[in-house]
C-alpha positions as CSV (number, residue, x, y, z in Angstrom):
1,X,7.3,-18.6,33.6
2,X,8.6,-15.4,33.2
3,X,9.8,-15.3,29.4
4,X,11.6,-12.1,29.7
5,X,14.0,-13.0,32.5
6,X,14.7,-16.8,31.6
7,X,14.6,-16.6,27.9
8,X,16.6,-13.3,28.6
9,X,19.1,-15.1,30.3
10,X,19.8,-17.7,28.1
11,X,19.6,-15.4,24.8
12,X,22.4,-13.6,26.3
13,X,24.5,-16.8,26.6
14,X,23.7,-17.8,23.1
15,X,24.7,-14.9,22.0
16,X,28.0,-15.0,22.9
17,X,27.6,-18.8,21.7
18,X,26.6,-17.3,18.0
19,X,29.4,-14.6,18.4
20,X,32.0,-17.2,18.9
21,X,30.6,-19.1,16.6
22,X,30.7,-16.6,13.6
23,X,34.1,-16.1,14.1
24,X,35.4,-19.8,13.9
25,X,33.1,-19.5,10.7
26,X,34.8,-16.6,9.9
27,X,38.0,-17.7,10.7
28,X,37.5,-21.0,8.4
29,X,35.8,-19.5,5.3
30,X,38.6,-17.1,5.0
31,X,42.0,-19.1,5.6
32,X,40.2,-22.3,3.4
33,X,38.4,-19.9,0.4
34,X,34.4,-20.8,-0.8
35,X,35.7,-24.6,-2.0
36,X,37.0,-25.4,1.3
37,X,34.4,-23.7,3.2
38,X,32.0,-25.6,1.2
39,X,33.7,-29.0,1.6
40,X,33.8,-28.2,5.8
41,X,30.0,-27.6,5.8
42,X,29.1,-30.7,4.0
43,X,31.5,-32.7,6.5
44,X,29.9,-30.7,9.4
45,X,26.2,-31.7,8.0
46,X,27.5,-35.2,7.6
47,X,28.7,-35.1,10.9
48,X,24.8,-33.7,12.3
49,X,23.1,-36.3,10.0
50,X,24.7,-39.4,11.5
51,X,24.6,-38.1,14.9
52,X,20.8,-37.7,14.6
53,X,20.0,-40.7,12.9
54,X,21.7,-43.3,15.7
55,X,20.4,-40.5,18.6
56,X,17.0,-42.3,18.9
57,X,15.2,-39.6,20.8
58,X,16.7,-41.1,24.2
59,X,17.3,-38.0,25.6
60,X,14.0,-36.1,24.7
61,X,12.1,-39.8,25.6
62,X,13.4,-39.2,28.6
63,X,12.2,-36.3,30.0
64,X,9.0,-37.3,31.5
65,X,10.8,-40.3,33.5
66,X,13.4,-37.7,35.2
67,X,11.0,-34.9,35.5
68,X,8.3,-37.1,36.7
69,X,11.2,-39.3,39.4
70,X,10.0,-42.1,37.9
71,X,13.9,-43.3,37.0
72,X,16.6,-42.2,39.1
73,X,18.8,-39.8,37.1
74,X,22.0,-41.8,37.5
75,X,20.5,-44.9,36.2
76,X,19.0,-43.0,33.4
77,X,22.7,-41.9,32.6
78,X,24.1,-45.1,32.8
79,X,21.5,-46.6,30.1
80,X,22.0,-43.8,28.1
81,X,25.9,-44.0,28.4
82,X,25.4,-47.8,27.3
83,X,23.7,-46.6,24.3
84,X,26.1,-43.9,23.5
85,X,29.1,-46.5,23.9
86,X,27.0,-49.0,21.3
87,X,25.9,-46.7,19.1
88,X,29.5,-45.7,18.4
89,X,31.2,-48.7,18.6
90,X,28.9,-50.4,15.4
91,X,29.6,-47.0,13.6
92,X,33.2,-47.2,14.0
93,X,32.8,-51.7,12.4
94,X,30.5,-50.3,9.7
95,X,32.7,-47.4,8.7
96,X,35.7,-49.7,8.5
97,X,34.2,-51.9,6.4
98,X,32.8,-49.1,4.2
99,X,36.1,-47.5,4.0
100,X,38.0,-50.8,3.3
101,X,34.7,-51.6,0.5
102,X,35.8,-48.4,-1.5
103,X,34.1,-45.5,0.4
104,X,37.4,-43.7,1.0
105,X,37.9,-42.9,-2.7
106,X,34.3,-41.4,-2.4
107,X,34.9,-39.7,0.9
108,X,38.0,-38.1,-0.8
109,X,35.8,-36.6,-3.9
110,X,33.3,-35.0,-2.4
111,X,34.5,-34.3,1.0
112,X,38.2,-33.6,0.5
113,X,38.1,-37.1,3.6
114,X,41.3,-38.6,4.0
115,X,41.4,-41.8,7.0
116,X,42.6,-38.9,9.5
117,X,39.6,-36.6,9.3
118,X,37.3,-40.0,8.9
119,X,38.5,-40.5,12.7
120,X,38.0,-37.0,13.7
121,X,34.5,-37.3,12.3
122,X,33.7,-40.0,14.0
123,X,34.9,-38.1,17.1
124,X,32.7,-35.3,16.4
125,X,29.4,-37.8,15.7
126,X,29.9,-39.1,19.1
127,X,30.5,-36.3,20.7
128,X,27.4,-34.6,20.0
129,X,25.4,-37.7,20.2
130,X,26.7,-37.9,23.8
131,X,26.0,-33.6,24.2
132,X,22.4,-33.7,22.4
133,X,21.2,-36.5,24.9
134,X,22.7,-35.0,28.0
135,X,20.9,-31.7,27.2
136,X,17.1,-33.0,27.9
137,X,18.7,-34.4,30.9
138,X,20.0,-30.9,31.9
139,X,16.5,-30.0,31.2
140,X,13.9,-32.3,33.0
141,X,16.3,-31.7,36.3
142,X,15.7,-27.9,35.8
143,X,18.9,-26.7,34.7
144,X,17.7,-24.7,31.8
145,X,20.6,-22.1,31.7
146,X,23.4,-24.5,31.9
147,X,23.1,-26.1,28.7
148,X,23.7,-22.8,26.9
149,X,26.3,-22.5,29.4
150,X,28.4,-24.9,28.3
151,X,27.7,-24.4,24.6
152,X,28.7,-21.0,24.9
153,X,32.2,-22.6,26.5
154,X,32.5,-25.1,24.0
155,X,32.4,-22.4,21.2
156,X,34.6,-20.3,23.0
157,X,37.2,-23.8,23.3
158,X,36.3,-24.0,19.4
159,X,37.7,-21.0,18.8
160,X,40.7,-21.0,20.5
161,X,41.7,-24.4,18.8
162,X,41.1,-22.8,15.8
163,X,43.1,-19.8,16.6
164,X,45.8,-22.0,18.0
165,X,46.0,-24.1,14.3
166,X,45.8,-20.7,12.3
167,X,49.2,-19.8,14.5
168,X,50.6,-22.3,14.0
169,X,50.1,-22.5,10.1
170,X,47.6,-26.0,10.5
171,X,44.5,-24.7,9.8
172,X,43.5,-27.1,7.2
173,X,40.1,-28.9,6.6
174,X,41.3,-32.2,8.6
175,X,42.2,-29.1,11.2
176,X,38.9,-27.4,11.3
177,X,37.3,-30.6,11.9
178,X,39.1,-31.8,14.5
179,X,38.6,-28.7,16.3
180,X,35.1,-29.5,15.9
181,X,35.3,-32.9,17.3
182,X,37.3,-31.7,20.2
183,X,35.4,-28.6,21.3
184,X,32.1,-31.0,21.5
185,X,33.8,-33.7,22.9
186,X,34.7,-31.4,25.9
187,X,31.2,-29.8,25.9
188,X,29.7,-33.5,26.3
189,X,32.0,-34.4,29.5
190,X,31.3,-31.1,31.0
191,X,27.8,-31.6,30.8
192,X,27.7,-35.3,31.9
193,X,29.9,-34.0,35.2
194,X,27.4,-31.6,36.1
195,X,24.6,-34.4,36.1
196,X,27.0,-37.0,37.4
197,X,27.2,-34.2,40.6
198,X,22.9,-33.8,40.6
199,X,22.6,-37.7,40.4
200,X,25.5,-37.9,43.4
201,X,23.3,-35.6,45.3
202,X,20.2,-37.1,45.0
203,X,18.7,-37.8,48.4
204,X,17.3,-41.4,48.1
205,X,16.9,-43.5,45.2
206,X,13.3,-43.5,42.9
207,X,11.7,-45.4,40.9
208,X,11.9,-49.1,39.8
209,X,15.0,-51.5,39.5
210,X,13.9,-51.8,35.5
211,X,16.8,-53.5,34.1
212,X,19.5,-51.1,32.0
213,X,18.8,-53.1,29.0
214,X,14.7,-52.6,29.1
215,X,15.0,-49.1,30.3
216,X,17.2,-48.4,26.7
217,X,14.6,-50.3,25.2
218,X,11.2,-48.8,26.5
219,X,13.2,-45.0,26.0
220,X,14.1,-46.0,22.3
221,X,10.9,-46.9,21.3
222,X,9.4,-43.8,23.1
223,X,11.8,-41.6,21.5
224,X,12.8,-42.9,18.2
225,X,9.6,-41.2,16.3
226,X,10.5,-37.9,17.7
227,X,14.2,-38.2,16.5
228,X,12.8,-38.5,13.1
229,X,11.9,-34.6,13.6
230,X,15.3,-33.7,14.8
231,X,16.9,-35.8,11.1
232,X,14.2,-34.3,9.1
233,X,15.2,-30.9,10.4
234,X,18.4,-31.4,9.5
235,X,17.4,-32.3,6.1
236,X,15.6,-29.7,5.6
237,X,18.1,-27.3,6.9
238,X,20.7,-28.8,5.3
239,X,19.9,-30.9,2.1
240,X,20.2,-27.4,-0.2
241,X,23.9,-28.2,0.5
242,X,24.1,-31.4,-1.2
243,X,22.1,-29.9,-4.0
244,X,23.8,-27.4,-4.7
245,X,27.3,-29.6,-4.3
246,X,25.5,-32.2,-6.9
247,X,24.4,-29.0,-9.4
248,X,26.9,-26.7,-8.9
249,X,30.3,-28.1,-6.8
250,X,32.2,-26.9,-3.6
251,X,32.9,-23.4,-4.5
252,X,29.2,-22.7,-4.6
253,X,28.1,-24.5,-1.8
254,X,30.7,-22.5,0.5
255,X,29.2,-19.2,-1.2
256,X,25.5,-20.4,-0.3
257,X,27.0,-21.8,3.3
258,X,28.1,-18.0,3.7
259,X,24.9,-17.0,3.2
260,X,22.7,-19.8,5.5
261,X,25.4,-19.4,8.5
262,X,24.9,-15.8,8.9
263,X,20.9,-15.6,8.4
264,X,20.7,-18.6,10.5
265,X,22.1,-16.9,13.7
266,X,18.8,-14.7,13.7
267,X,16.9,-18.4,14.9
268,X,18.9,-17.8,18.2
269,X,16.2,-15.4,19.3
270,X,13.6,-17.5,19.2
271,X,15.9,-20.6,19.6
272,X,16.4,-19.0,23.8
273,X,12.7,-19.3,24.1
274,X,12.8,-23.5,23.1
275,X,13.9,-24.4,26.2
276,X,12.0,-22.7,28.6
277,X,9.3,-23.9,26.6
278,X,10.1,-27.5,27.2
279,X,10.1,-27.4,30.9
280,X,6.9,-25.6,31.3
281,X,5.1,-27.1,28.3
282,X,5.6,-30.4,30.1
283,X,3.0,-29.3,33.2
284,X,0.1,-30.5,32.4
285,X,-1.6,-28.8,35.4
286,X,-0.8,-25.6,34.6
287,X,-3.8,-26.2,30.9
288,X,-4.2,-22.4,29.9
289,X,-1.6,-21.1,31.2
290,X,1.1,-22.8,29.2
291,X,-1.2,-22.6,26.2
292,X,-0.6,-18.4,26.8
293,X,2.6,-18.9,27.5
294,X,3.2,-20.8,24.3
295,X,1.7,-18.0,22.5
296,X,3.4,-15.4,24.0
297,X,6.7,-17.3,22.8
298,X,5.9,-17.6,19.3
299,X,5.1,-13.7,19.1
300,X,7.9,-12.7,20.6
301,X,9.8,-14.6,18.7
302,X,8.8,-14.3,15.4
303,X,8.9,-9.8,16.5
304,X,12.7,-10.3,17.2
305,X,13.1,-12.4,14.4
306,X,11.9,-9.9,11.7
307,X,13.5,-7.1,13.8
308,X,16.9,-8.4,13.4
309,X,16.1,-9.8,9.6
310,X,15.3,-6.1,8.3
311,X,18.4,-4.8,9.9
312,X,20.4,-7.7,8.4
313,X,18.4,-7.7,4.6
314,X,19.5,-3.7,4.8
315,X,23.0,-4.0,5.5
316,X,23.9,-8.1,3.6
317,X,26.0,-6.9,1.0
318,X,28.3,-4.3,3.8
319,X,28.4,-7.3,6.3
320,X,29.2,-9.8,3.9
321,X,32.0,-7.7,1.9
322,X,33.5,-6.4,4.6
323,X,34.1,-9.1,7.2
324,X,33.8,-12.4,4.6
325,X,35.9,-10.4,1.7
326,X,34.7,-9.9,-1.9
327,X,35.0,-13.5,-2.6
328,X,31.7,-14.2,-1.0
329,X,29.7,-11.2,-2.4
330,X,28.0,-13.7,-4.3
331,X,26.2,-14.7,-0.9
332,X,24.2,-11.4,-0.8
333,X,21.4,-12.4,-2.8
334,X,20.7,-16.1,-1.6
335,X,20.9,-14.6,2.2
336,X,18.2,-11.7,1.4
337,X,16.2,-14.6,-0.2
338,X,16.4,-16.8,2.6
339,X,15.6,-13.9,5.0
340,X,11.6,-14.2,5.1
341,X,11.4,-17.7,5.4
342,X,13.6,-17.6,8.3
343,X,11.6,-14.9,10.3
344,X,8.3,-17.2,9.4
345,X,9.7,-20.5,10.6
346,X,11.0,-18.6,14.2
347,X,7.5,-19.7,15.0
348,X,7.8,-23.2,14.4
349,X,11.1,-22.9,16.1
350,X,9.6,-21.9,19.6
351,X,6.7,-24.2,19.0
352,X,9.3,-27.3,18.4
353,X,10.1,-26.9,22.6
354,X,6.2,-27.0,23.6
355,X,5.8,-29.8,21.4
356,X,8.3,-31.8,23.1
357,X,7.4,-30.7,26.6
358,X,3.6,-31.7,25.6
359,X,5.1,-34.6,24.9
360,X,4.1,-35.0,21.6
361,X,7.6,-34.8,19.8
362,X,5.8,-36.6,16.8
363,X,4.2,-33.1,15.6
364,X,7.2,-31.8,15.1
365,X,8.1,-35.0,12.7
366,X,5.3,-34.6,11.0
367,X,5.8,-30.7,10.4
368,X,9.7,-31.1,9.6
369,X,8.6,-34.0,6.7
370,X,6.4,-32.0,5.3
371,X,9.1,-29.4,5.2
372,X,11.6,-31.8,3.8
373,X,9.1,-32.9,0.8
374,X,9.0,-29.5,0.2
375,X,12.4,-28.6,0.1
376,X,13.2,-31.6,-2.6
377,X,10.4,-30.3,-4.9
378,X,11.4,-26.7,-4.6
379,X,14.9,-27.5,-4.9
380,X,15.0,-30.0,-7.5
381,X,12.6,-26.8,-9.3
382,X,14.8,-23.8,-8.6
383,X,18.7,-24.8,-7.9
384,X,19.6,-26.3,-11.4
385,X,19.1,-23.0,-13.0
386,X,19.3,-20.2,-10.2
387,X,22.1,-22.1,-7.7
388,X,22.4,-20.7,-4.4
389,X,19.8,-18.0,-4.9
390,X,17.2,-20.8,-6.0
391,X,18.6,-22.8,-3.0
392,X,17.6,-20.1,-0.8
393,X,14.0,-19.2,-2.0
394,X,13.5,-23.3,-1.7
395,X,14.3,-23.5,1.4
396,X,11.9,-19.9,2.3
397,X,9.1,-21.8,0.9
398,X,9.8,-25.1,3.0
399,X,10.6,-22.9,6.2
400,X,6.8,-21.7,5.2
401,X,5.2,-24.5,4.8
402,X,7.1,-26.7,7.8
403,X,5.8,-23.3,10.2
404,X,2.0,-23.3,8.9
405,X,1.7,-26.7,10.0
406,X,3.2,-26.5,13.4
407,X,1.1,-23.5,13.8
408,X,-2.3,-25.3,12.5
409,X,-1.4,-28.2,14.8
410,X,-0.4,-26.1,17.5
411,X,-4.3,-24.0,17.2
412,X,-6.0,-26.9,16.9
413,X,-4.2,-28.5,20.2
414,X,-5.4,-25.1,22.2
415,X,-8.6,-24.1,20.6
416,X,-7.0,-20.4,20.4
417,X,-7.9,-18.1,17.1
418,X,-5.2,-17.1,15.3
419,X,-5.3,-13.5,16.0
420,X,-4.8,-14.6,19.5
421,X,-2.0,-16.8,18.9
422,X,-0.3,-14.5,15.9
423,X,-1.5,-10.8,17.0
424,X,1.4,-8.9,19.0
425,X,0.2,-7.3,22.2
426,X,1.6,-4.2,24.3
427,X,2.9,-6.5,27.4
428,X,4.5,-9.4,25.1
429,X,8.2,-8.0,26.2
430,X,6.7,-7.4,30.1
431,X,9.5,-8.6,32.2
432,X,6.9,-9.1,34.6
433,X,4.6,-11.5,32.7
């Protein structure tokens, strides 16, 4: 696998992906102020949450069946489409009756929700539930650059809504999120025509006639426990946010969202290497080899990672006053803090991809609760009295702790030392390797 060249290729993509993507943040946290920008973030990690918790792992479950040819790609769609249809048909029944039970007044609090941006929501949940099961597809079929292909076209469609709604004076929080909604809606269809052309163009058909209903089934079960990592990462990532709403309100969770948006972008260089990761962890035959290359990943990773994070601690407060404004100065401090935890955890990052290509999605679970339990104590500890700096060091010590044990497990899987899995070497950034 050579690192250099593929991961190279796809960080370039998400690159422009995180480019794009700063300035719809950019773009929003200016026109709507810190309250606004903090009420948009909390509907965007509502938005994540639900979409992760009804995922049920049916698109990582299903990589060893496609990679394998054990199930034919275009029935694996077609059960997964079924499930995607389901899914968001008993979301849409259950929020109706919420909504009609009293949630909207709720809604309306603490996320600014009128019905309108309900819907649009709902738009966005099943958009990405559709995009973040298509992707392993993408994956197990080989097609590891298109996925950050299309995300980088989907924030790029993102941003232009956006621009379009600032133009014409509509670039409200209902707007913003059904921009959202939009952009990943066409990110899903784009990525479901490309498989729909690989499953047209497969030469004979594989595999058993296991009926659609078992095959949803037998892929829920196997993938369900290795969802759990994906909704404890969110929470992990994202439950400061509702404790600091609960603490401290909307203003200061769009200060502290500021600050988590723009260290967060620094996960994209090990982020490129995930993916690679997950089609060649998934060889068993290759044994050592993909241990090395594992290695290799997580060193190169967490280099990068601390590369860009000094450059970024150095100049926080010129970055943040000059392109956010002086209203978000106050996001200096928690960013700085939030810094070391996030060049620690690009380790557990990387790992996250061989896990899932070992096929032992489960470890990463296990490491993202631990990180969660963390996060409540240190939260509950530090954000009452310190806010979004408190917030910030929480969530460095959970990034530490969720990384130690993904690096324990990942040492004990291999039998490698830790100076061999954590000490840099002069041909790490060999193109040729």
């Amino acid at each position: 696998m050579k690192l250099m060249r593929e991961g190279g290729a796809i960080l370039a993509s998400r690159l422009g992906q995180a480019t794009l993507t700063a300035l719809c943040g950019l773009l929003i946290a200016r026109i709507l102020g810190p309250a606004g920008q903090g009420l948009y973030s909390l509907s965007i990690t509502v938005i994540l949450f639900v979409s992760a918790l009804v995922n049920g792992g049916l698109g990582l479950a299903a990589v060893p069946d496609l990679r394998g040819g054990r199930v034919p790609l275009d029935r694996m769609l077609r059960a997964q489409l079924a499930w995607v249809s389901f899914a968001v048909v008993v979301l849409a029944l259950a929020g109706l009756a919420a909504w009609r039970a009293g949630l909207d007044v709720a809604a309306a609090i603490h996320l600014g929700w009128s019905a309108r941006i309900a819907l649009s929501a709902l738009l966005g949940v099943a958009a990405l539930l559709a995009f973040d099961i298509l992707f392993y597809d993408l994956l197990a079929r080989g097609r590891l650059l298109t996925g950050p292909t299309v995300n980088l076209c989907r924030a790029l469609l993102h941003l232009g809504l956006l621009a379009a709604l600032f133009v014409g004076g509509r670039l409200t929080l209902g707007g913003a999120i059904l921009a959202y909604g939009a952009a990943q809606g066409v990110a899903a269809l784009a990525a479901l025509t490309v498989l729909a052309r690989m499953a047209r163009a497969d030469s004979a058909p594989v595999g058993t006639d296991e009926p659609l209903s078992r095959l949803v089934g037998r892929t829920l079960r196997a993938g369900w426990l290795g969802q759990l990592s994906s909704v404890a990462s969110l929470l992990h990532l994202r439950l400061d946010l509702a404790l600091v709403a609960a603490w401290h309100g909307a203003t200061a969770v769009g200060i502290y969202a500021v600050a988590v948006m723009v260290g967060e972008l620094l996960w994209l260089l090990p982020g490129a290497l995930q993916p690679l990761l997950v089609y060649a962890s998934s060889d068993a035959e290759s044994g050592a080899d993909r241990d090395e290359t594992a290695a290799r990943a997580v060193r190169m990773g967490m280099l990068a990672t601390f590369a860009a994070a000094l450059v970024l601690w150095l100049a926080a407060e010129l970055l943040v006053g000059r392109i956010f404004g002086s209203d978000y100065l106050g996001s200096v401090a928690p960013l700085r803090a939030l810094l070391p935890g996030i060049v620690i955890f690009a380790a557990g990052s990387v790992l996250a991809g061989d896990f899932i290509g070992r096929g032992r999605p489960v470890w990463n679970a296990q490491a993202s609760g631990v990180t969660v339990m963390v996060n409540i104590l240190a939260g509950v500890l530090l954000i009452p009295k310190w806010a979004e700096t408190g917030a910030a060091w929480a969530s460095t010590i959970a990034y530490t702790a969720g990384a130690f044990v993904m690096l324990a497990r990942f040492r004990h899987a291999t039998g490698m030392a830790w100076g061999r899995i954590l000490k840099p070497r002069p041909g790490d950034f060999s193109i040729k390797q």
